[in-house]
N, C-alpha and C positions, 0 to 999 in steps of 0.2 A: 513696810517697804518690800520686805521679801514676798507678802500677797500680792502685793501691784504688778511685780517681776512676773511671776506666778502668771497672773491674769494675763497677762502682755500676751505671754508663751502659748497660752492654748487658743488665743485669739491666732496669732501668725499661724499655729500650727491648723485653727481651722480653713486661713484663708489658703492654703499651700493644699487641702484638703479637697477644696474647692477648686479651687484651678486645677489640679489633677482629674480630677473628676471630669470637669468641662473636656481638655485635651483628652482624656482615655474617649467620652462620647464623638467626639467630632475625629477621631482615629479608628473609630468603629463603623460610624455614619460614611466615612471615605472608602474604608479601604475594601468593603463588598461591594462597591461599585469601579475597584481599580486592579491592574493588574491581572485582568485577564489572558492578555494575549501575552505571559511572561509565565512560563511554566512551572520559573524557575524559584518563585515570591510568592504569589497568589494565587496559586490551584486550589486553594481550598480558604476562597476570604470570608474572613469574619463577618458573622450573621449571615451567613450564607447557609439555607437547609430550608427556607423558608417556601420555595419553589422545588419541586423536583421535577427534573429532566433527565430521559430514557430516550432510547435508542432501541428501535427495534425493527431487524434484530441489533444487536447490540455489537457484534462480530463477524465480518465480513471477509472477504478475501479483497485484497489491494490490489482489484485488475484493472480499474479505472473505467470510463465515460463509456458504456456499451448502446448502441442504436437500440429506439422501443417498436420500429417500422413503424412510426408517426412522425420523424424527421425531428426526433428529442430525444434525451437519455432516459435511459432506462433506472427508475428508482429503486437505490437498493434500501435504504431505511427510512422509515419515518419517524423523527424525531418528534416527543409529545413532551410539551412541558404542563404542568399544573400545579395551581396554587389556589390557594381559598385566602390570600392575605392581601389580595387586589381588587376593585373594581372592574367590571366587563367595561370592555370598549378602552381598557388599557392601552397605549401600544407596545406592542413587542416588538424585540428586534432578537435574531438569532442570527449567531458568526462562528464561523469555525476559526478559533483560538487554541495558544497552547499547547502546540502538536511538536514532535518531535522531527516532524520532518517539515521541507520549503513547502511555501506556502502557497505553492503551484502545483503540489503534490497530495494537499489533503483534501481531495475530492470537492466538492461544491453543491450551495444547498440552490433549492429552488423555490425562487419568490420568498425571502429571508424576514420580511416587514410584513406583520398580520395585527391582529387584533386579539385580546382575552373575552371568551365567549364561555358562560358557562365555567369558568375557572379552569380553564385549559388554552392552549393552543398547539399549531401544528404546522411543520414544515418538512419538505422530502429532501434525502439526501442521496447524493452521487457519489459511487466510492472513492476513494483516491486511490494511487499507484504506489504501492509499494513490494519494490526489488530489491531484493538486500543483495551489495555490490563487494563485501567480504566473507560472508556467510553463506553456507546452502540451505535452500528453503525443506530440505530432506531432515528425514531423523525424527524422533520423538519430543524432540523441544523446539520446534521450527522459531524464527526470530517472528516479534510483533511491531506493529508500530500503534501511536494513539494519537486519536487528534478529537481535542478538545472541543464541544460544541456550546457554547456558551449563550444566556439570554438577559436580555434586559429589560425589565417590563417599565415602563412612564404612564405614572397615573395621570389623569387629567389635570390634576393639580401641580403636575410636574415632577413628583415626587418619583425617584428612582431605585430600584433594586435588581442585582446582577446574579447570576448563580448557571452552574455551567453541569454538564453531563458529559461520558465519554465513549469515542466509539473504538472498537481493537481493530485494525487493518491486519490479516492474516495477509502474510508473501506470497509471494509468487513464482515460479518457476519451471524450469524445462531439465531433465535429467538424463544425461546423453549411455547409451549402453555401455561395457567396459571396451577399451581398447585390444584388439585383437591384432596375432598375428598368424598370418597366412605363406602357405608354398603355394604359388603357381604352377599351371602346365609348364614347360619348358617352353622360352620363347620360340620354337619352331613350329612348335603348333600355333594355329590361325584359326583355329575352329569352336572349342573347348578354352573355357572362360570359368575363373571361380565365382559364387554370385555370393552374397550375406546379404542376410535381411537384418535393417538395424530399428529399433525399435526405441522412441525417445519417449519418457513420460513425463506428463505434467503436469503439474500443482496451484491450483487457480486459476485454469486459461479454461472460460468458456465453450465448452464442444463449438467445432465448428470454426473455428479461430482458424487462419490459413500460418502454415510450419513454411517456409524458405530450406531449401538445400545446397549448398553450395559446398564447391572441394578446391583444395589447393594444389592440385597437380589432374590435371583432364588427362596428361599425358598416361596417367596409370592406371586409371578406371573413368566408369562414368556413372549416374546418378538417374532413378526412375522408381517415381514422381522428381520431379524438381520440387514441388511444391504439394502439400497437403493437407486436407483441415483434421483437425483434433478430435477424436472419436470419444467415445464415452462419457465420465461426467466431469464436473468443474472440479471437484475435489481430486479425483484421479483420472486423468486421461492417458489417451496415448496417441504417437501418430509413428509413421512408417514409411522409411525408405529405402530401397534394393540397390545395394553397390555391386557391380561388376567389373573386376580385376582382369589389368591385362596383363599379360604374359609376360610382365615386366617385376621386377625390384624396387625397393622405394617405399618412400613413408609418405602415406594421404593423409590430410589431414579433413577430415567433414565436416562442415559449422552446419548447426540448425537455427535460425534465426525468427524469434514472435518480436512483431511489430504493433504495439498497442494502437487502439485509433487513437488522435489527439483528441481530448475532452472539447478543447474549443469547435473542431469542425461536427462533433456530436450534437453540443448544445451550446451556442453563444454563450451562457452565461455561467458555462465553464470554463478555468481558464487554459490559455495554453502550454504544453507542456514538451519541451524541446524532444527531438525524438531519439538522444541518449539516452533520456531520463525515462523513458516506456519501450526501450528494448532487449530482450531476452537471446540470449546468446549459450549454445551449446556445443562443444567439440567433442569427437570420436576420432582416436588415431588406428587406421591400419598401417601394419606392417608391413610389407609386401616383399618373398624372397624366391626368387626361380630355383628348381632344383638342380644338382650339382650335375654335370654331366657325365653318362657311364663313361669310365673308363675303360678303353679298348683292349679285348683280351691279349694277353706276354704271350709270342709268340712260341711255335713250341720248338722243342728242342731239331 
């Protein structure tokens, strides 16, 4: 009796063996093809290794959709996936997934649907924008953003596998000079004016990029250029505008303002992106104070 009990047990315990088994495969067969565009479950799904996908380069500056003077955007990486564990003439599909930031923001690929050639394939990508809107893009640890590029290859026989790569968006920004304060001529004079050159740098804006200047009080000075493109290089630029104070008192306040293009008017099948979400904004405060008047010499005795 107590053998029969026996037998019973390792029989259940084999089918319970069996059925895990079955569940653990079809939880393994799902889940690298699910969960991509959730950063927060599936960044890294099971059986996933089997494709590698690269970015190159792999670290870009998050300026967004730049014209190539061909009436398209200008590609900043080429994503290459390859694998030896598919058939040519696969299809592939590449998507930008899993990114930290909206999905109007993580740049966009071009012509995303290809074919496995040679056990490779390949698609170009368009940077996205990223402005970091509590942080400065200055300092030695500037903030990153990532956005996920994922692939799915479909054998002919239908058969699917998913596996993803990632690209860093380097920030963006405009660095206004420190705030100053100034004595003026005495308002009597009309002639003689104080001048400051202000000098604004910036952090991933393509030379050539047109700077906006604008102030909040005309009444106290005035502004020359209004407007100016960005000298030097993408990583460090500069641009430049001459303030002239008038013989007045008072607090200026100078915004410099970069206005990214919209991705969509760059390249259709980019999308668009409100023009909040791709504008750069910098302030410089002068001070402005007239000097005190002499006072008239005490009569003599």
């Amino acid at each position: 009796m107590k053998k029969l009990i026996k037998i019973l047990y390792i029989r259940r315990l084999e089918r319970f063996l069996l059925f895990f088994s079955l569940v653990l495969f079809l939880f393994i067969g799902t889940t690298c093809n699910n969960g991509l565009d959730n950063p927060g479950s599936d960044n890294n799904p099971i059986g996933a290794g089997i494709i590698d996908v690269v970015a190159n380069p792999a670290i870009l500056f998050g300026n967004g959709a730049k014209p190539d003077g061909t009436g398209h955007a200008q590609i900043d990486a080429e994503i290459q996936a390859t694998t030896n564990q598919f058939p040519d003439d696969s299809t592939i599909q590449f998507a930008l997934t899993g990114s930290d930031l909206p999905s109007f923001l993580r740049g966009c690929l071009i012509n995303p649907s290809t074919v496995l050639t040679n056990g490779q394939a390949f698609v170009d990508y368009v940077a996205g924008i990223f402005i970091p809107k509590s942080t400065s893009c200055s300092g030695t640890n500037p903030p990153t953003a990532h956005v996920n590029v994922s692939i799915t290859v479909t054998t002919p026989q239908g058969i699917k596998q998913s596996d993803f790569g990632q690209i860093t968006l380097q920030c963006i920004g405009i660095i206004p000079p420190a705030d100053q304060q100034i004595t003026t001529n005495p308002p009597t004079d009309t002639m003689n004016f104080v001048f400051l050159t202000l000098e604004f740098q910036t952090i991933g804006i393509p030379p050539g990029t047109t700077v906006n200047f604008s102030l909040s009080r005309p009444d106290l000075g005035s502004l020359n250029p209004t407007s100016a493109p960005v000298g030097g290089s993408e990583a460090a630029g500069t641009v430049s505008t001459q303030y002239t104070a008038q013989n007045k008192g008072g607090t200026q306040v100078i915004t410099a303002t970069i206005t990214l293009p919209n991705p969509s008017d760059v390249d259709p099948r980019c999308p668009s992106v409100p023009i909040e979400d791709r504008q750069i904004q910098a302030v410089v405060t002068i001070t402005q104070s007239t000097p005190q008047p002499t006072p008239a010499p005490s009569p003599g005795p």
